[in-house]
N, C-alpha and C positions, 0 to 999 in steps of 0.2 A: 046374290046380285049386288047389293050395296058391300058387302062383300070387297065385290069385284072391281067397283068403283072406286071405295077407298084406298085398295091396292094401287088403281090407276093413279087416283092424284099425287098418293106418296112417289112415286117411281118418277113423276113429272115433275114434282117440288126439289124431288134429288137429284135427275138431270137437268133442270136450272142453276140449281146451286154448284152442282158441278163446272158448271158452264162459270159460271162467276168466278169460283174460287181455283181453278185450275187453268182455265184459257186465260193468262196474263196478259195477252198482245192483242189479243179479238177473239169473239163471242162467234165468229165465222172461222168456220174447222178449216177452210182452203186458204185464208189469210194466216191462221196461228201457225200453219204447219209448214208456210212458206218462211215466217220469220224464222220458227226456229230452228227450223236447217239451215238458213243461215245467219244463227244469231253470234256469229263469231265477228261475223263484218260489218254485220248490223252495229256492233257496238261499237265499232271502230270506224264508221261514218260520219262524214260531216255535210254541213248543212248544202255545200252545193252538189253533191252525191246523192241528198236525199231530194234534192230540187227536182232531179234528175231523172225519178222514181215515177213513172208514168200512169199511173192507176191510182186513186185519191186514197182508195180504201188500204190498199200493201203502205203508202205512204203513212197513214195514219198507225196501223201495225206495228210498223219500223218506230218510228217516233216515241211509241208507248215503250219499245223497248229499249231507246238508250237510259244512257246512265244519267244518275241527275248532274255530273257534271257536262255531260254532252247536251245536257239539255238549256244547262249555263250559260254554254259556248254559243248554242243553235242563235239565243233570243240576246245574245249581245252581237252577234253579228248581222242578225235583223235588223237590229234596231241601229247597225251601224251604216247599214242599208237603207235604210229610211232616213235619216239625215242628209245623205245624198241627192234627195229633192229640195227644189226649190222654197223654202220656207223664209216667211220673212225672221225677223230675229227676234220676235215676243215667240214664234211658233218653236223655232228652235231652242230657246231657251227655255221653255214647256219639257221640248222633247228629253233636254240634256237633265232635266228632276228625274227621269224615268229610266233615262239609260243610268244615272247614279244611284236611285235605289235597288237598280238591278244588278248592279256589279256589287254593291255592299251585300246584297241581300241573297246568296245562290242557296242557302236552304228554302227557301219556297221552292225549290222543285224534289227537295228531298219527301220520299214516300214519308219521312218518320217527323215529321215537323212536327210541335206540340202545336197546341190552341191556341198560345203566345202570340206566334209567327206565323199564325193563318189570320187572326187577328189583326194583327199589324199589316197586314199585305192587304187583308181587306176594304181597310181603315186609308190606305194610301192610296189605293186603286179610285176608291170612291170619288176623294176630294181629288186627287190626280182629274178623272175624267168630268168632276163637277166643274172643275176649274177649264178646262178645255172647253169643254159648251157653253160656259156663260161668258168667259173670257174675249174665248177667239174661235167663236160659231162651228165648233166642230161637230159633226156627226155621226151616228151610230155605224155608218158606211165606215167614215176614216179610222175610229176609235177601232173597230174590227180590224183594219187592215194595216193597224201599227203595232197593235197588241195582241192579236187574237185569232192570226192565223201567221202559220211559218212561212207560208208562199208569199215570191216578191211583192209590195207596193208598187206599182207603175208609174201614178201620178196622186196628186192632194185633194182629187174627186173620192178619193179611196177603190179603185179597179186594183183589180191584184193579177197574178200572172197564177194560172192554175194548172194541176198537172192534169185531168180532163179537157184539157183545153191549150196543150202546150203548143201548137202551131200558129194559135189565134190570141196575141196576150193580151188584149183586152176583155178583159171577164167580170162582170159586174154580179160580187158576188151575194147571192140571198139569205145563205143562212149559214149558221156552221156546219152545217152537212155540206155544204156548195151547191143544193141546188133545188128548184122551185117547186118539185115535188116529190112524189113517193120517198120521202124521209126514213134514214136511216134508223134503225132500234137503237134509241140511247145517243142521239146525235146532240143535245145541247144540255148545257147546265140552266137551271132553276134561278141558280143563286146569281147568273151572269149571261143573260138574258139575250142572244144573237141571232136570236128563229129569222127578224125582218129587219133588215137592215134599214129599209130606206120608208114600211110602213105601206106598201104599196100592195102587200100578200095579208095582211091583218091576221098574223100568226103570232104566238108566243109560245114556247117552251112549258110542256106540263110537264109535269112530275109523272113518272110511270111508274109501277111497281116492279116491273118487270127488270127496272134498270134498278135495285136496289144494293148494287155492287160497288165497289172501290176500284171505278174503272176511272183512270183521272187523264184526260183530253180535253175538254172543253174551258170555256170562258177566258179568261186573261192568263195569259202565255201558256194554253191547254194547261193549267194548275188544279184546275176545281172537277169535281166529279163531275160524268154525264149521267143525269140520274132524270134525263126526262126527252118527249120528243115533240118535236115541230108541230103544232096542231092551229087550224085557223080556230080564232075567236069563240066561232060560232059552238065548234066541234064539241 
């Protein structure tokens, strides 16, 4: 009998791991096998194609699978999109530090980045966003929705336009999953904290073990692992 047990957990430790180390696009078999049939176009999409994409989750999939140069491309034209709001001109000159370190800097979204330039991305993320909130009162809503999701900004409340939500574009969004409950496996980073944007759900991002894979979507310009999920406070 223990036997039979141990057998079991082996065979569950090795389809997890399989799951990690094989499914490169998503840990969900009808999402991975949608990208990569068609991971030919996939790679060869751009960001209003992907805007396009009507299901949050195949969006996400997609996403994991361009290239780190399309991924370059994605978060400079984001961000050239969000300049197109109304900002006063301490705000915009904020924004222009970010869109400059992002055009110098396209190895942050290389898979092979040393420690160096996770470092330094870290390191500028930090005082970047310290400097926004002591500065010029910005919040964890906007800060998500200039840096930390690819769907449009609408306006400087930080509403974003969502693909769950494409008829209706005002979506005020809750977490990096996009939404207020039953949360996604491996939906936020630890290190870059987006569970509650506005404080109102008293959620934060654990650490799971289950997420102990090299799945990198989450936190500032989807760069950082998702190595944990949405949980209230209390949980």
């Amino acid at each position: 009998m223990k036997s039979l047990l141990l057998l079991g957990i082996v065979f569950a430790s090795f389809f997890l791991c399989a799951c990690q180390k094989e499914l490169l696009y998503s840990c969900d078999p009808e999402i991975d096998k949608i990208v990569r049939n068609n991971i030919s176009e996939v790679q060869v999409m751009d960001r209003t194609q992907w805007l396009n994409i009507e299901k949050q989750d195949l969006q996400r999939g997609y996403y994991v699978a361009f290239s780190s140069e399309q991924k370059h491309t994605f978060w400079k034209e984001k961000l050239a999109e969000v300049l197109e709001l109304d900002w006063s001109e301490q705000e915009r000159a904020h924004l222009l530090i970010l869109v400059d370190f992002l055009e110098k800097n396209p190895q942050m979204f290389s898979p092979d980045k040393n420690q160096k330039a996770d470092d330094t991305f870290d390191l500028f993320m930090y005082r970047w966003q310290d400097d926004a909130k002591e500065k010029l009162g910005w919040n964890k809503k906007m800060l998500y929705a200039i840096a930390a999701t690819g769907n449009k900004m609408l306006n400087k409340a930080g509403d974003i336009a969502s693909a769950s939500d494409s008829d209706h574009p005002l979506v005020k969004s809750r977490s990096e999953s996009g939404s207020g409950s039953g949360w996604k496996n491996c939906s936020c980073s630890t290190k870059q904290d987006f569970c509650d944007l506005t404080g109102e759900f008293q959620q934060r991002c654990r650490e799971d073990a289950g997420c102990k894979l090299d799945f990198i979507d989450c936190g500032w310009f989807r760069t950082q692992a998702c190595d944990g999920n949405c949980r209230h406070l209390w949980a």
